[in-house]
N, C-alpha and C positions, 0 to 999 in steps of 0.2 A: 620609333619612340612615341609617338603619339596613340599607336596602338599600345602602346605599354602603359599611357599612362592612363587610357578609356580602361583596359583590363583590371588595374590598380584602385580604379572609384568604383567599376563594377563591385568588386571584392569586397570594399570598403563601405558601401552602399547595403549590399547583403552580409555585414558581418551587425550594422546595426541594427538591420530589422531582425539579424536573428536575434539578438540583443534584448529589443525591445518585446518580440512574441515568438521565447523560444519554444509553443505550442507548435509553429510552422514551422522551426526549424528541426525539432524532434522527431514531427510528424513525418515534415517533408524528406526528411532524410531519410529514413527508417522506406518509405515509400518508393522514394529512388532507390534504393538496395533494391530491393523488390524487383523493380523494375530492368533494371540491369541483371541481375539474377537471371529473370524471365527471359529476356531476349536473347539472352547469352547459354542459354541452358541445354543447346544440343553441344557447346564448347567446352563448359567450363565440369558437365556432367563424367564422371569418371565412368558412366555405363552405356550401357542401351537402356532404358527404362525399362524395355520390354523384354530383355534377355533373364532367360530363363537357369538357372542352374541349380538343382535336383542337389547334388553334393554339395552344394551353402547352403542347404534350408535354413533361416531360423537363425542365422549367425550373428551373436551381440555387438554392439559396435565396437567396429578396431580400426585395427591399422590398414585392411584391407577394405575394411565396407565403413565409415566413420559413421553411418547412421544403423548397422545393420543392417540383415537382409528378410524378407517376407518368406512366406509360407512356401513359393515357389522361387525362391533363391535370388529374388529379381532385389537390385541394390536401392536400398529406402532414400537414399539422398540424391540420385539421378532420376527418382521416381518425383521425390517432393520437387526437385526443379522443374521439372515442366507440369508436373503437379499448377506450378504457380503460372504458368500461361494461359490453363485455363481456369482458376479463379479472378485472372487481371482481365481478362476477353468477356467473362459473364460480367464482373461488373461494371466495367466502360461501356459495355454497346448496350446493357438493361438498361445504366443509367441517359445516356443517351436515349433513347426510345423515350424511356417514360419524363425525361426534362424535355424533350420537342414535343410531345404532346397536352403534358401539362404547363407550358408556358403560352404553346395554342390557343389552349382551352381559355386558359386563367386572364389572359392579354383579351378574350373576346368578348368574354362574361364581361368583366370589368370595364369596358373603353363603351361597349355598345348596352350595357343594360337593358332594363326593358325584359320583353318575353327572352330574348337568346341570355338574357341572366340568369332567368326564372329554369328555363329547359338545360342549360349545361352545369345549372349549379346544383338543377333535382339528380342529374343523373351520376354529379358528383357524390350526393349524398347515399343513391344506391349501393353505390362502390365500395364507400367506405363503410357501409354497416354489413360488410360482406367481409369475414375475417380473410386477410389476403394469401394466408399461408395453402388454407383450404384449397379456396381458390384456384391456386394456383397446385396444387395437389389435382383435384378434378380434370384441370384441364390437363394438364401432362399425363395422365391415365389415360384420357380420351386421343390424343393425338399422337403419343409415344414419348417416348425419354428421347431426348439427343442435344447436343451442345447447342444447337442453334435453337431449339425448341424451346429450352428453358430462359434464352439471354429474352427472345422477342416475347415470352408470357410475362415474365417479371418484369418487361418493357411496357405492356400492354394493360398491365394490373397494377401498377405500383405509380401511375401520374395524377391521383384526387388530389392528393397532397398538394402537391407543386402547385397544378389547378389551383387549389382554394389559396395558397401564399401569394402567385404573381394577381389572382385578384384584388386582393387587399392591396395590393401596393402599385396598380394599377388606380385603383379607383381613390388611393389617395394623390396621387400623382396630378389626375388628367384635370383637377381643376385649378391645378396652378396658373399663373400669369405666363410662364412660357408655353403652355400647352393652347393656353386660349390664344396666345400673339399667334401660334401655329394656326390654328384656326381662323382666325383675321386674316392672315396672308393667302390664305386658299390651300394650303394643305392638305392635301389626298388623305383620306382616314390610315390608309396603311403605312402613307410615309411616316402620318405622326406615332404611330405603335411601334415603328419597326428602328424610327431613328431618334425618336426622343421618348418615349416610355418606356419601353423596352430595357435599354442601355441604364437606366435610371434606375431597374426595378431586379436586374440580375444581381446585386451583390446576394444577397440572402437565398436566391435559388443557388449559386455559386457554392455557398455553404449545405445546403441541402443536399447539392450536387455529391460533395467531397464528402457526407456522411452517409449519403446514400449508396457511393459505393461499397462499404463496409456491410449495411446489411443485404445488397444482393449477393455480395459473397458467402453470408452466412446461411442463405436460401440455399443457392446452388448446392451449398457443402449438406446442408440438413436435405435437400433433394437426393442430392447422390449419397448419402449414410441410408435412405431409404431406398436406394437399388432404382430410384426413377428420374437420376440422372444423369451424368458421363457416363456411359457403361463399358464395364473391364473390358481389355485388358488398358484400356487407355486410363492416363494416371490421375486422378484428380484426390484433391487432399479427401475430400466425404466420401470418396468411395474405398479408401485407402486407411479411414480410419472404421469401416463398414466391416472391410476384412478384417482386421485386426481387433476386433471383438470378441471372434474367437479364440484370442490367443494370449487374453489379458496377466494371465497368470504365469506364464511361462516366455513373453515376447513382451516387454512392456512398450518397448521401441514402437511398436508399430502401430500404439495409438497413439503414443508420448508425440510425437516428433509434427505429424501431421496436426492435432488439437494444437498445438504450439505455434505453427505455423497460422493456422485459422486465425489463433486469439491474438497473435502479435502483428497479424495485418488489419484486423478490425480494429484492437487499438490506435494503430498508425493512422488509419483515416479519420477515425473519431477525434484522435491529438490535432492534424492538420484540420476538420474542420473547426472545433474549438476555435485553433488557432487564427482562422479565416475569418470568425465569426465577431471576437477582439480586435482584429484590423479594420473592418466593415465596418463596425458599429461600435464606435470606442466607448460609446455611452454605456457598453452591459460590463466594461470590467470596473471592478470594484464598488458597482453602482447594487449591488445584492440582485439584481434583474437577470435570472436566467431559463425565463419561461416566456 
């Protein structure tokens, strides 16, 4: 009973905050699909992704293929579902990569100023007047397309940003009266960054976090429509909507379904971060502040 009645406020609990910021509730839902989808996608797929059948080319959707089938008979909706594994993989482990590096960076500049301000915040600057698309174009040219290639460069290219955020809010942080009482008591420099700035300074990387998954997704997909990322026969939505280029007038499915996908998972992280960004900081709704 007592579990029933903790289950009950759980419920209760998350039926208000949807209530209150149905941006996370939209979002976050729309994302858990996603995500269930994904994991569950050598199950709930009615194909092989990779099977092949010559006699379905090109088949509209029915009752037997509900999304259609491609140029090589391969079924469009066991394609999109693991399609989505590896759109969720590039942008949890990119964003990862580049939020531990630019919280690093941004925690070091910020707490120790001085010359290590002056050197991580010029090289911050380099970075960003380097358009990152490019960028990150060059280098997957020079090192090769492959699923791991693209998650660690878009990891490795995409943390000035975060960098120059947990700065600010670092260096507004560190002269408060707890940070200096931390200082008084003898406090090791790292313990004060790692247990009292830090924790203080993620809600807004947190948001960044959750929008930033969205556009390394959009990367990978515009990487792989240019042939220099997932490479066939493995299924990613950009390389999926790459092939089906050629077949816009006679197959519309096979750009329809994958652009659909792309655009209704970047929304969902754009809604959950919105929606993150109104919980965090209740001061930017309704206040006209969204910049």
């Amino acid at each position: 009973m007592h579990n029933l009645k903790d289950l009950k406020q759980t419920y209760r609990g998350m039926v208000r905050a949807a209530r209150r910021h149905p941006l996370i509730a939209i979002g976050g839902g729309m994302v858990g699909l996603l995500f269930v989808l994904a994991v569950l996608a050598s199950v709930v797929s009615p194909y092989d992704p990779d099977r092949q059948a010559l006699t379905e080319r090109l088949l509209a959707p029915g009752a037997s293929h509900w999304m259609g089938t491609d140029q090589f008979g391969r079924d469009i909706l066991s394609r999109m579902l693991h399609g989505a594994r590896v759109s969720l993989s590039v942008g949890l482990v990119a964003v990862s990569i580049y939020v531990t590096l630019g919280v690093l960076v941004g925690a070091l500049a910020g707490y120790y100023g001085g010359w290590v301000d002056m050197v991580l915040m010029r090289l911050v600057d380099v970075l960003l007047c380097i358009p990152t698309f490019f960028l990150i174009l060059m280098v997957v040219a020079f090192v090769g397309p492959s699923l791991l290639n693209i998650m660690v460069i878009i990891g490795l290219t995409a943390w000035p940003d975060v960098a120059r955020l947990v700065r600010g809010e670092i260096l507004s942080l560190k002269e408060r009266d707890f940070i200096q009482a931390a200082r008084v008591i003898g406090l090791r420099d790292g313990r004060i960054i790692t247990r009292h700035l830090l924790p203080n300074a993620l809600g807004p990387v947190l948001v960044v976090s959750t929008l930033g998954v969205g556009s390394a997704i959009l990367v990978e997909s515009g990487l792989s429509f240019l042939g220099l990322g997932v490479q066939p026969p493995s299924a990613s939505w950009g390389n999926m909507l790459m092939e089906g280029t050629s077949h816009l007038l006679d197959a519309w499915w096979l750009v329809t379904f994958p652009g659909t996908a792309i655009f209704l998972t970047v929304l969902a992280y754009n809604l959950l971060g919105e929606g993150l960004r109104d919980l965090l900081d209740p001061r930017m709704t309704g206040s006209g502040r969204h910049g």
